[in-house]
C-alpha positions in Angstrom: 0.0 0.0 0.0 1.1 3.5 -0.2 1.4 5.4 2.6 0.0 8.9 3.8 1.5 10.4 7.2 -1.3 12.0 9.2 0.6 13.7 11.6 -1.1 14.0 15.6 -0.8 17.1 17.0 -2.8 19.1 19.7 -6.4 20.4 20.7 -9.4 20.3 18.5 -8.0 18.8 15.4 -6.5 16.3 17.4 -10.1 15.9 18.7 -11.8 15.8 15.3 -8.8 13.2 14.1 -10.4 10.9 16.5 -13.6 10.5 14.4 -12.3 11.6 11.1 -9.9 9.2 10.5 -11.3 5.8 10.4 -14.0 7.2 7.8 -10.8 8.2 5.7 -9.1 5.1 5.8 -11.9 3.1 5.3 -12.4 4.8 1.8 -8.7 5.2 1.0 -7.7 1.1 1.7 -10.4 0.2 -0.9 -7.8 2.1 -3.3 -4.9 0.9 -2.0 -3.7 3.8 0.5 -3.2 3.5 3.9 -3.2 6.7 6.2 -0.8 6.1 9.5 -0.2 8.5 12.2 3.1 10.2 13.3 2.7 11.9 17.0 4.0 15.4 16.9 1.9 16.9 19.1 3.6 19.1 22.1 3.2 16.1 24.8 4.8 13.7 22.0 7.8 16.3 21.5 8.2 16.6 25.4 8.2 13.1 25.8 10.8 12.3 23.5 12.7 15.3 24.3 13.0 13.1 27.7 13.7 9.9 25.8 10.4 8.2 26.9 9.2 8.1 23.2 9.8 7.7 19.2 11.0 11.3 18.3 8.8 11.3 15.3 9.3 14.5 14.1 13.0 13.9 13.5 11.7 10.7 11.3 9.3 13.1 9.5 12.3 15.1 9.1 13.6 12.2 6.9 10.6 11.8 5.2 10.3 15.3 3.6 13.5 14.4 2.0 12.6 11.6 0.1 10.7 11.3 -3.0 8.0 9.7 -2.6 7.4 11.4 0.8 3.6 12.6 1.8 2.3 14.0 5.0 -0.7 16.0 6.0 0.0 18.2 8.6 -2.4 19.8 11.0 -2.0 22.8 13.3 0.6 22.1 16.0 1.1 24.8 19.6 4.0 26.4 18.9 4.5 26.1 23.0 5.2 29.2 25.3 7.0 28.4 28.1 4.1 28.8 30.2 1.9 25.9 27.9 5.4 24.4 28.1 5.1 24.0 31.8 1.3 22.9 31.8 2.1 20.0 29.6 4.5 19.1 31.5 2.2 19.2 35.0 -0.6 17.1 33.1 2.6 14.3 32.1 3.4 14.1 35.1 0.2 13.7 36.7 -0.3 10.9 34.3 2.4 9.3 36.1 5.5 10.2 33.6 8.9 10.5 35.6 9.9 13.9 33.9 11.7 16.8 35.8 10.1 20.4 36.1 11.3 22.8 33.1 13.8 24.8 35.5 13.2 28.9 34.1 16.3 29.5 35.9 18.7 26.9 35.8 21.0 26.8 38.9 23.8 23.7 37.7 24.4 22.4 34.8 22.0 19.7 35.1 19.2 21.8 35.1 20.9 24.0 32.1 21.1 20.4 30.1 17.3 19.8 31.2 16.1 23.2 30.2 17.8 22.5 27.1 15.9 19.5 26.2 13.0 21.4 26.8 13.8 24.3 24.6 13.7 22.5 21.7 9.6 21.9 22.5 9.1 26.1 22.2 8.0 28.0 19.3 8.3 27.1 16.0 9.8 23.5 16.7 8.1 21.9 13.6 7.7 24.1 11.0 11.3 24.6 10.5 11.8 20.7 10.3 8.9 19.7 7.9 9.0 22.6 5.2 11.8 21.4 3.2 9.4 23.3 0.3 8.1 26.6 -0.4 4.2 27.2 -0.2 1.6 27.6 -2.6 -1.7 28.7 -0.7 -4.8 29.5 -2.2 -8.4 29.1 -2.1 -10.6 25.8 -3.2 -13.0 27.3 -5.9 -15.5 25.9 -4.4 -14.9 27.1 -1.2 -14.6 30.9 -2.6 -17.7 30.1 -4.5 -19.2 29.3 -1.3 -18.6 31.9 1.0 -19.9 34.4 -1.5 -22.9 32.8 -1.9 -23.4 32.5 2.1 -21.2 35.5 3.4 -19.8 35.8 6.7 -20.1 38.5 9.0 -17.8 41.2 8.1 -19.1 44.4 10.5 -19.3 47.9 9.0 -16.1 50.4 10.2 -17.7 53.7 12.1 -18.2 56.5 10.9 -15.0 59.1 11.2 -13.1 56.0 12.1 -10.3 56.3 14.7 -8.6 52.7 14.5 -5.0 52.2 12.9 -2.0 50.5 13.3 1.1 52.3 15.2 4.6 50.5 14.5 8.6 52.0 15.0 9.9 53.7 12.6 13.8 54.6 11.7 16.6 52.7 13.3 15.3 51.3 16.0 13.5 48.1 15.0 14.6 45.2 12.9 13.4 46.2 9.4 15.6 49.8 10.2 18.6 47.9 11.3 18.8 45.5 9.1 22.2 44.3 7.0 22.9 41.5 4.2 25.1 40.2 2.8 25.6 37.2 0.2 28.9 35.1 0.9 30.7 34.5 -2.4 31.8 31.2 -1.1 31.2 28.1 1.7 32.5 29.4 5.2 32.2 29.1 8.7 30.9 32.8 10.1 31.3 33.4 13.6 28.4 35.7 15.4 30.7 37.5 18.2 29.7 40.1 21.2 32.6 42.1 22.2 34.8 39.7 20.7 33.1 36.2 22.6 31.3 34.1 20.3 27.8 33.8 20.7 27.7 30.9 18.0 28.9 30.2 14.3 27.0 28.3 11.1 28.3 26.9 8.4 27.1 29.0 5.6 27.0 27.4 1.9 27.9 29.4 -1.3 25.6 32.0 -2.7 23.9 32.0 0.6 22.1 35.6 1.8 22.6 36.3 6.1 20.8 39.1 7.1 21.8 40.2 10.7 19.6 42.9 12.4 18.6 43.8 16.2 15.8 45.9 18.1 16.5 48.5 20.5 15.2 47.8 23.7 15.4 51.6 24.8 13.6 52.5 21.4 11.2 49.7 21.7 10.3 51.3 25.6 10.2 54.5 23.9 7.4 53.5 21.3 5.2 51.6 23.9 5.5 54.7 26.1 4.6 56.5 23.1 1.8 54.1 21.9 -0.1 54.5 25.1 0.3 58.0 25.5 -1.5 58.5 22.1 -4.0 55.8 22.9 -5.4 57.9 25.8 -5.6 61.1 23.7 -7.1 59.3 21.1 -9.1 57.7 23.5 -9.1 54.2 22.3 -8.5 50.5 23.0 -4.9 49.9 23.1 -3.5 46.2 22.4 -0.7 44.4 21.3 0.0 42.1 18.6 2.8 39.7 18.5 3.8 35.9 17.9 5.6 35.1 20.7 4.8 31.2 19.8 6.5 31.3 16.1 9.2 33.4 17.5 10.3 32.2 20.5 13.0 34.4 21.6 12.7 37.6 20.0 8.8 37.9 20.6 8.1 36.8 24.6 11.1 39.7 25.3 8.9 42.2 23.0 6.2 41.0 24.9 7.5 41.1 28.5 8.5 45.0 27.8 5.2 45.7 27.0 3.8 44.5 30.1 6.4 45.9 31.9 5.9 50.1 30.2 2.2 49.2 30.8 2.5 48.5 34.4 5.7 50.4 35.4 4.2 51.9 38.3 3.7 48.6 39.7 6.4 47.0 38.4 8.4 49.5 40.0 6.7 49.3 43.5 7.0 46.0 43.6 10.4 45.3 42.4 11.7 43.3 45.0 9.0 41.4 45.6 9.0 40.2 41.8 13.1 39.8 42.4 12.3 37.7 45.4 9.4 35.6 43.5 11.6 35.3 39.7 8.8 37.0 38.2 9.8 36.6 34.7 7.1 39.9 32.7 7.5 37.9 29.2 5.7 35.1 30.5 2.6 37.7 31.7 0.1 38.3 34.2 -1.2 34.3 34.3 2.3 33.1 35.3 3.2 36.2 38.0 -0.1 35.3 39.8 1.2 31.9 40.1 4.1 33.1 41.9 2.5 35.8 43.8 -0.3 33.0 45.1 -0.1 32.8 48.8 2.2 36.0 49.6 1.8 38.5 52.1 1.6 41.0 49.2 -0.6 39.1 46.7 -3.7 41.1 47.0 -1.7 44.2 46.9 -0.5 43.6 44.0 -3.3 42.6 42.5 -5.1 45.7 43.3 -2.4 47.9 42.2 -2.8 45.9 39.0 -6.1 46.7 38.7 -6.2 50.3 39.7 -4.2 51.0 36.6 -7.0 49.4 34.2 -9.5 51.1 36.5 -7.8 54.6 35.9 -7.1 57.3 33.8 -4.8 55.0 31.6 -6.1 54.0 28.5 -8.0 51.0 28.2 -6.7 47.4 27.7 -8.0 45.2 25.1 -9.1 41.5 26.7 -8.4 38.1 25.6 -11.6 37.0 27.4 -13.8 40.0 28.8 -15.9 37.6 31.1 -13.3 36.1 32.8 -11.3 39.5 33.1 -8.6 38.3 31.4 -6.5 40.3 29.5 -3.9 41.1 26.6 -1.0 40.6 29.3 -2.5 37.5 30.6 0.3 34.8 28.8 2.7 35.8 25.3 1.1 33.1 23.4 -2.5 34.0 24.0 -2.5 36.7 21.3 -1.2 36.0 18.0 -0.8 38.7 15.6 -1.8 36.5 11.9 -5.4 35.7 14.2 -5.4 38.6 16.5 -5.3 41.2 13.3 -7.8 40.1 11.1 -10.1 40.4 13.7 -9.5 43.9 14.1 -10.1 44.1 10.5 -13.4 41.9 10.7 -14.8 43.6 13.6 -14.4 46.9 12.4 -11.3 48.4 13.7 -12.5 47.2 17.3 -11.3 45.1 20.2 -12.9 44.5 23.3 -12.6 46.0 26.9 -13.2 45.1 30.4 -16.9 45.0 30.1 -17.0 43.4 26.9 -18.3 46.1 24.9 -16.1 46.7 21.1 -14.2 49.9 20.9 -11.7 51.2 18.7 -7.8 50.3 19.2 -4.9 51.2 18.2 -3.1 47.9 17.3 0.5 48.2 18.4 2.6 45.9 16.6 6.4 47.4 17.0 8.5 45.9 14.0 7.8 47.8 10.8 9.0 44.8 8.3 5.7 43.6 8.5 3.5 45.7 10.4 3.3 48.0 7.3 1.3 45.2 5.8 -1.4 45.5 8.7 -1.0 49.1 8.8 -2.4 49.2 5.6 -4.8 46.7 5.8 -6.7 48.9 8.8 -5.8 52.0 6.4 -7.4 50.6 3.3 -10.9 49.9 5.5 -10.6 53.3 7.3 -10.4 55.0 3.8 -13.1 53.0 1.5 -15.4 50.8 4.1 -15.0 47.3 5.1 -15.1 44.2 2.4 -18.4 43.0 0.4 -17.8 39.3 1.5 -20.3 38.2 -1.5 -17.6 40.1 -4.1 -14.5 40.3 -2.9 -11.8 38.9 -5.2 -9.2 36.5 -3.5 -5.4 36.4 -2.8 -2.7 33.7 -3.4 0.3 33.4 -1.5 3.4 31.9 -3.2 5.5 31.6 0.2 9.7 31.3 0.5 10.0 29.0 3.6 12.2 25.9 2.5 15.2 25.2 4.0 14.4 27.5 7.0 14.4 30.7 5.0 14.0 34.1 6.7 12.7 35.1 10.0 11.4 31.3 11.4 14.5 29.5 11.1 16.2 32.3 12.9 15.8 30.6 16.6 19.6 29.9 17.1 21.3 32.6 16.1 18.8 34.8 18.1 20.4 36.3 21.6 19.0 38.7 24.6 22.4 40.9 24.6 24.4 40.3 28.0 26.2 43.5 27.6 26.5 46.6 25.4 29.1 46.4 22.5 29.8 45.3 19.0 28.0 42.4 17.8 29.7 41.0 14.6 29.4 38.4 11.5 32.8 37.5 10.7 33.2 35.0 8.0 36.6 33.2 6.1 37.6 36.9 4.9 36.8 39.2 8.1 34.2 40.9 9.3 30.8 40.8 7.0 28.3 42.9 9.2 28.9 44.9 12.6 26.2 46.5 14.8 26.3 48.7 18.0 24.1 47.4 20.4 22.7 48.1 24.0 22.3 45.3 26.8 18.8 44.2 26.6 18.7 44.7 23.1 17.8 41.6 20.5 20.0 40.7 18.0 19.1 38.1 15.4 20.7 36.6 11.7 18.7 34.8 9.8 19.5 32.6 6.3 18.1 32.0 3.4 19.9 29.6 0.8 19.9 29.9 -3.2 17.9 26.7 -3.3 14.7 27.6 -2.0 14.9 30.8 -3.8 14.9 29.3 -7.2 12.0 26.9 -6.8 10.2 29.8 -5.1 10.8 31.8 -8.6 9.8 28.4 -10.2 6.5 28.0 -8.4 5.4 31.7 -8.6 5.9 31.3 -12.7 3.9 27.9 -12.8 1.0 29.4 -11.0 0.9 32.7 -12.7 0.9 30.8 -16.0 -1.4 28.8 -14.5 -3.9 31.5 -13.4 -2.9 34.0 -15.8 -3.4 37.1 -13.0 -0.6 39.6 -11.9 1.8 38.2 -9.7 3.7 40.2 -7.0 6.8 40.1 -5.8 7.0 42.0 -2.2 10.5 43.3 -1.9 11.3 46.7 -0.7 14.4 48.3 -2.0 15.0 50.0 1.3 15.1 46.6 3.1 18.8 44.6 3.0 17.7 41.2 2.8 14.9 42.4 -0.3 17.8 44.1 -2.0 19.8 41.1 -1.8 16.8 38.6 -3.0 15.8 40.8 -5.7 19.1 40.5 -7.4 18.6 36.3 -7.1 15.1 36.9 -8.0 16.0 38.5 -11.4 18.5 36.1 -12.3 16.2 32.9 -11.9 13.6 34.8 -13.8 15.8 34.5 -17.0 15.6 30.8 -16.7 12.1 30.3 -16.7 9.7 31.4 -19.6 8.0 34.5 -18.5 6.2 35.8 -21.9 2.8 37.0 -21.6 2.7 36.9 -17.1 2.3 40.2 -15.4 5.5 39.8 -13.2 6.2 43.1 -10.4 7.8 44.1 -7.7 6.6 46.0 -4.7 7.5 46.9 -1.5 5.1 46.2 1.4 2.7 48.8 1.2 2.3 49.4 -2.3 1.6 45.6 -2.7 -0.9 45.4 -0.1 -2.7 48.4 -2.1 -2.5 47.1 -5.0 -3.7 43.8 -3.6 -6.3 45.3 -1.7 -7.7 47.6 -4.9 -8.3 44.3 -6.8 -9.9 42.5 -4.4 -12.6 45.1 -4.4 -13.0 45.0 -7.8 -13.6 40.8 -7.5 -10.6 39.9 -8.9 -7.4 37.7 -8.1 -3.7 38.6 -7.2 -0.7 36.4 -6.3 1.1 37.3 -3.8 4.9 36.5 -3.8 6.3 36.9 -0.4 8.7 35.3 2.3 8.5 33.5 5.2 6.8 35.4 7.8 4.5 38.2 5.4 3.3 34.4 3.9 1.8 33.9 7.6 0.3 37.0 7.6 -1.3 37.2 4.2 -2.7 33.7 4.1 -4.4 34.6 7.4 -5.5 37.6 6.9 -7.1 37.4 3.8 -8.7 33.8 4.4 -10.4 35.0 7.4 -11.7 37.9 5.7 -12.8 36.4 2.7 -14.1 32.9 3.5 -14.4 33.5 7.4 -11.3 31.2 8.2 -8.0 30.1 7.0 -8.8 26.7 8.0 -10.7 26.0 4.8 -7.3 27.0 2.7 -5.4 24.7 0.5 -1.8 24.8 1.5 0.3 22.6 -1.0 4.1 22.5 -0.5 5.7 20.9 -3.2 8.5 19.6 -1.4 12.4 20.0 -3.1 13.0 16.3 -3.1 9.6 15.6 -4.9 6.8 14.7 -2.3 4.4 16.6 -1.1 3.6 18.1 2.2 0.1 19.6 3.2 -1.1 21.9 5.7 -4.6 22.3 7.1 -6.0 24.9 8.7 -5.0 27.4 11.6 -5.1 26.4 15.2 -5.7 29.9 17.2 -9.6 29.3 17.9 -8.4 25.8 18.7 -8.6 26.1 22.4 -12.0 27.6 22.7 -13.2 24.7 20.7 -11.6 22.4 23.0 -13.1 24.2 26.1 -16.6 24.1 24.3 -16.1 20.2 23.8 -15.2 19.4 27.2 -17.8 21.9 28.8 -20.8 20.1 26.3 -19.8 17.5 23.9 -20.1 20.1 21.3 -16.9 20.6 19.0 -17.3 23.2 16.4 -13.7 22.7 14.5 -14.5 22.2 10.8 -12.4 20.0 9.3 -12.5 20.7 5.6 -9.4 22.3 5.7 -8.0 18.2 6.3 -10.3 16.9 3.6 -9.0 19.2 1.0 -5.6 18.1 2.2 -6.4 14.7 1.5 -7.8 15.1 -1.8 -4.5 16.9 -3.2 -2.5 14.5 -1.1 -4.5 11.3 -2.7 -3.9 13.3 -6.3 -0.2 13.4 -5.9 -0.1 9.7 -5.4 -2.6 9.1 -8.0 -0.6 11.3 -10.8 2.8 9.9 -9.5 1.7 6.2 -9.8 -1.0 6.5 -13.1 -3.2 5.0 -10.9 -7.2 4.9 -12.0 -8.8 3.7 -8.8 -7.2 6.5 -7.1 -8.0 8.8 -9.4 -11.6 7.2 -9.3 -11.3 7.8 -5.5 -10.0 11.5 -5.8 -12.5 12.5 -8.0 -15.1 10.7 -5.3 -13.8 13.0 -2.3 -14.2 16.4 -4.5 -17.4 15.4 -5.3 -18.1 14.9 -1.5 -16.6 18.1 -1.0 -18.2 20.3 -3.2 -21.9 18.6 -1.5 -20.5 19.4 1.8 -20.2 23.1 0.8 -23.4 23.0 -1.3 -25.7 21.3 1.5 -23.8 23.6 4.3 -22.9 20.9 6.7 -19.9 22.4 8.9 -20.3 22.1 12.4 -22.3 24.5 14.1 -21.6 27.0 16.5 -24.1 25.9 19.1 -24.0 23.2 21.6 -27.4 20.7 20.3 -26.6 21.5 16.9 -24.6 19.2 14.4 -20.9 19.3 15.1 -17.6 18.1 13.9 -18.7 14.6 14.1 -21.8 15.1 12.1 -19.7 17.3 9.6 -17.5 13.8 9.3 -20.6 11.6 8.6 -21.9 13.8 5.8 -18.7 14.0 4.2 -18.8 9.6 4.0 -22.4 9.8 3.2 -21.2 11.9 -0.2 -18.3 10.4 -0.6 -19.5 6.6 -0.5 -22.9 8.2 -2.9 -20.4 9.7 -5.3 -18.1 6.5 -5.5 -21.6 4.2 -5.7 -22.2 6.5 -8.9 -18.5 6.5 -10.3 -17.3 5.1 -13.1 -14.8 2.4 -11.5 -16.9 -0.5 -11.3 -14.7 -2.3 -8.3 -15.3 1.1 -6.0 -19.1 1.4 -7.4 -19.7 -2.1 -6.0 -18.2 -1.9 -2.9 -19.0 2.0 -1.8 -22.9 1.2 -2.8 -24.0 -0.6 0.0 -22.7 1.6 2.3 -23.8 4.8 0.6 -27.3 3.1 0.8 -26.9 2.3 4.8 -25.4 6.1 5.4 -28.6 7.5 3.8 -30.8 5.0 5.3 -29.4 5.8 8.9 -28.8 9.0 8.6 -31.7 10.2 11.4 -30.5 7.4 13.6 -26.8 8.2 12.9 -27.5 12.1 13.7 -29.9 11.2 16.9 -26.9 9.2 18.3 -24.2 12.0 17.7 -26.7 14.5 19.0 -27.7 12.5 21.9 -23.9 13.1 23.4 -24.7 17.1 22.8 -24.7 18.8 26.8 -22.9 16.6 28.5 -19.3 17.3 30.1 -16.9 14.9 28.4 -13.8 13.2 29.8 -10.8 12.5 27.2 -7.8 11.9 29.8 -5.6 14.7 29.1 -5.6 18.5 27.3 -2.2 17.9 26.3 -1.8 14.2 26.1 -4.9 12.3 26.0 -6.7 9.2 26.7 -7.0 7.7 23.1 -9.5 5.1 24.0 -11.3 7.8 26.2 -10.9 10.3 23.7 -12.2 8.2 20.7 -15.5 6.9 22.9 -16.1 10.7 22.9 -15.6 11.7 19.2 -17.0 8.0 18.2 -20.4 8.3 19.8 -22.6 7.0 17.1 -22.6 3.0 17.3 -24.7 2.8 14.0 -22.2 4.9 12.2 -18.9 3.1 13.2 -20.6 -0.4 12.5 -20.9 0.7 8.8 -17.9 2.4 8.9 -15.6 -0.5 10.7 -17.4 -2.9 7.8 -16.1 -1.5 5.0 
């Protein structure tokens, strides 16, 4: 059989992979596929970092570099410390032998422990498993779709006072920001005052950028930011991705908290010193350490006298449980946290849960001009017409760890003011003056993944036969340096006839923005981090959420890797699931996945019964967008698992009705049982609706607990198990 990895990751799709995936491989054995698991969830990562399990995503690292390689990914945490530490609780409650993460390691025991750990935060998978660059777009079907059943997009005000505030000049990484392209294979040493911080083998042709934010500019702006927020009077809230980038982002964060709060900070000083308070993991972790002190409910109560006074207000993660934008790094990222300020209108909520307008203070330019503009665009002309809004494309440069992701080890919290330099086989390449407390990063990005990116963005543009954008800025180093690659590819590829530019940030977000007003299409060509931000944005705008996107890498040694969906509502759903039986993830984003990742086989091997069963699944598909059957919203309507038994009701009806006789004789019994059970099958699913469910485990749970939960309907897995 051939094989499809289905990798196990975290929260609700984890929960919906329960049900989904004996329906899928009951369909995809009758064609000669088999779809296995690989565990790369955060509790399967800790507990091989601690050598009490396969470490499967070093294996899945070996399989994006074969040919034949296929694996569907779904939304992984990208683990703060702080969800680092609650995994590690529920472990060890479950009776693993695993040691506390120590946050400040005393011996080098606990340094080697910590260690471990580390390699569990942030963007631990990504980085290993996109050994391609990304082409994301919308299903037609599914754009089709939401315009004829739009979402709610709400109106901006009138005289509208949102917008986006970011640094400008030298102080943040886009403004100091140098490149360089080494001419030939060399070590290069990263220095601080002459010690070395750490060294990488670069390979010929390859582009280091090096860069660093001021930590006294970065005060400065938040300061700044906050002042303006109470003139302006509105909402004032931060947007960062302290999860993806796992050292820079948690220190951005932790400043913020700190400039927000100095007066308290400041009183308390000692008692924080005392207590290891650590500001970048936020207000949910210094209440853990304040629990049971003399001082804890005064410091509470200072804390709240500043949201309670003149200051301006705070926007809140959760208004009814009072918690807010400081509450943990990883509770507010920036790709889910700023389309909703776009989809809501420029608002945010407060304290008492009522929307109000923000300004949305996201400090490094390099791609907050994107967002700046975004919040600009809707100011100036209105917010989007769902029902006609045109669509973006992302062609994404990520392979091989390109650009700002795959920047984690060469990423430092500056000991000491000084010279930070780049010295490679023929001296020094770059050189910064720095501050203590400032962040200094390099980041890499090889010729490799820059040619197939050029590749890709011609094939689709052919393809499509709509403008294609390049976003590079000439006043950005590392643009200046891919540009010149850029142009050279281009003359080996066959570009008559496409509508090829270049653009930096703003510009291309107009331009982008302009079209899809008028209903048409744009490709967007754009690095590692903007790709995050587009294919976000846009999605959620357009079809209500990015989960429903096709993300295709075509992977550099010839498989294929796919993506589903985005995980940042992912907790909610869980919380509604184990509240009331009710999970409201949609899974399409997975079955999409699965029909391209069926294709690939099915065009590689020139195989009709795959193709036969392919064809089957868009069918099913396009009659679970046409019938309307996601989950809904409400606990006693149909959820996830319903969503699952429609999509084998149309996919057994369309295989019944197929042309491949062997699938059409086996697929038509069971097409005929779905449809004749389905008010039994949807009374037994429904039946489950109310009720607090027990799976074992957030983090790490029971399977067989967890399946009984997501596997409720006895008439639906006795056809299902038969096939």
């Amino acid at each position: 059989m051939s094989k499809i990895i289905w990798s196990k990751i975290d929260e609700a799709p984890a929960l919906a992979t329960y049900s989904l995936l004996p329906i899928v491989n009951a369909f995809t054995k009758a064609a000669g596929v088999e779809v296995v698991t690989s565990d790369i969830s955060l509790a399967g990562r800790v507990l091989a970092a601690m050598g009490l399990a396969e470490d499967e995503l070093s294996k899945l690292g070996e399989v994006v570099l074969q040919e034949d390689g296929n694996i569907i990914k779904l939304p992984n945490i990208s683990a703060s410390v702080g969800q680092l530490k609650d995994c590690i609780a529920e472990l060890q409650g479950q009776g693993y032998d695993i040691p506390n993460y120590p946050e400040n390691p005393a011996n080098a025991d606990e340094k080697a422990i910590q260690a471990k750990y580390s390699t569990c935060l942030g963007s631990a998978v990504n980085p290993v498993l996109r050994e391609g660059n990304s082409d994301r777009r919308a299903a037609v079907a599914v754009k089709k779709f939401a315009q004829k059943n739009p979402h709610k997009l709400r109106a901006f005000p009138e005289n509208p006072k949102s917008y986006v505030a970011h640094m400008e000049g030298n102080g943040d990484f886009f403004g100091n920001e140098k490149s360089v392209t080494v001419a030939k294979a060399q070590k290069v040493t990263i220095a601080l005052n002459g010690k070395e911080l750490t060294s990488v083998n670069a390979i010929d042709g390859e582009i280091l950028d090096g860069t660093f934010m001021s930590i006294a500019a970065l005060n400065n702006f938040y300061a700044k930011t906050i002042e303006d927020a109470k003139s302006n009077d509105v909402l004032w809230s931060l947007h960062l991705k302290a999860t993806m980038m796992k050292i820079s982002d948690p220190i951005m964060f932790g400043h913020a908290f700190t400039v927000f709060f100095k007066d308290v900070f400041a009183k308390h000083a000692d008692t924080f010193a005392e207590l290891k308070v650590n500001p970048n993991q936020g207000m949910s972790d210094l209440e853990k350490k304040i629990k049971g002190h003399a001082k804890e409910a005064e410091i509470k109560a200072d804390f709240l006298a500043v949201l309670e006074s003149d200051s301006p207000k705070l926007a809140m993660v959760d208004s009814d449980k009072g918690t807010t934008n400081f509450n943990a790094s990883n509770d507010v990222i920036i790709d889910a946290s700023m389309p909703v300020v776009v989809r809501e209108g420029g608002k945010q909520w407060d304290r008492t849960g009522a929307a109000v307008e923000c300004v949305a203070v996201i400090p490094d330019s390099t791609y907050a001009m994107f967002h700046a503009e975004m919040v600009a665009d809707c100011v100036k002309n209105g917010q989007y017409d769902v029902s006609t809004m045109g669509t973006m494309q992302n062609i994404g440069l990520m392979a091989q760890k390109a650009e700002e992701y795959g920047s984690h080890p060469t990423t430092f919290e500056l000991a000491e003011a000084g010279t930070v330099t780049v010295t490679g086989a023929d001296g020094v390449l770059m050189s910064f003056e720095c501050e203590a407390g400032d962040i200094w990063r390099m980041s890499r990005t090889k010729d490799i993944p820059i040619k197939d990116w050029v590749r890709l963005t011609v094939e689709r543009t052919r393809i499509e036969n709509v403008p294609a954008i390049f976003w590079l800025d000439e006043n950005r180093a590392h643009d200046v340096q891919v540009k010149i690659k850029v142009d050279a590819f281009l003359k080996e590829f066959d570009t008559t006839g496409l509508d090829i530019q270049f653009m930096n940030v703003t510009n291309a977000t107009r331009f982008t923005n302009a079209r899809v007003r008028e209903g048409k299409m744009t490709i967007a060509v754009t690095g590692n981090v903007l790709r995050d931000h587009l294919t976000d944005m846009y999605p959620i705008l357009e079809l209500g959420t990015s989960a429903k996107m096709l993300s295709i890498v075509p992977l550099l040694a010839g498989g294929g890797l796919y993506e589903t969906g985005a995980g940042g509502s992912a907790p909610k759903h869980v919380d509604q699931f184990l509240a009331e039986g009710h999970l409201r993830w949609d899974s399409l984003g997975e079955i999409l996945a699965l029909a391209e990742s069926l294709r690939f086989i099915g065009q590689k091997n020139n195989d009709s019964k795959l193709a036969a069963l392919t064809a089957g699944l868009d069918v099913a598909n396009d009659a679970y967008l046409d019938n309307n059957k996601e989950p809904g919203r409400k606990c006693g309507e149909p959820d996830n698992k319903a969503s699952h038994f429609f999509v084998a009701q149309y996919w057994a009806k369309a295989l019944a009705e197929g042309e491949n006789a062997e699938l059409a004789a086996k697929f038509a019994p069971v097409a005929k049982a779905l449809t004749e059970n389905e008010d039994t099958i949807i009374a037994e699913l429904l039946a489950v609706e109310g009720k607090v469910q027990d799976i074992g485990g957030y983090f790490h749970p029971d399977d067989a607990k967890a399946e009984a939960a997501m596997r409720p309907s006895a008439t639906l897995n006795a056809i299902i198990d038969s096939i």
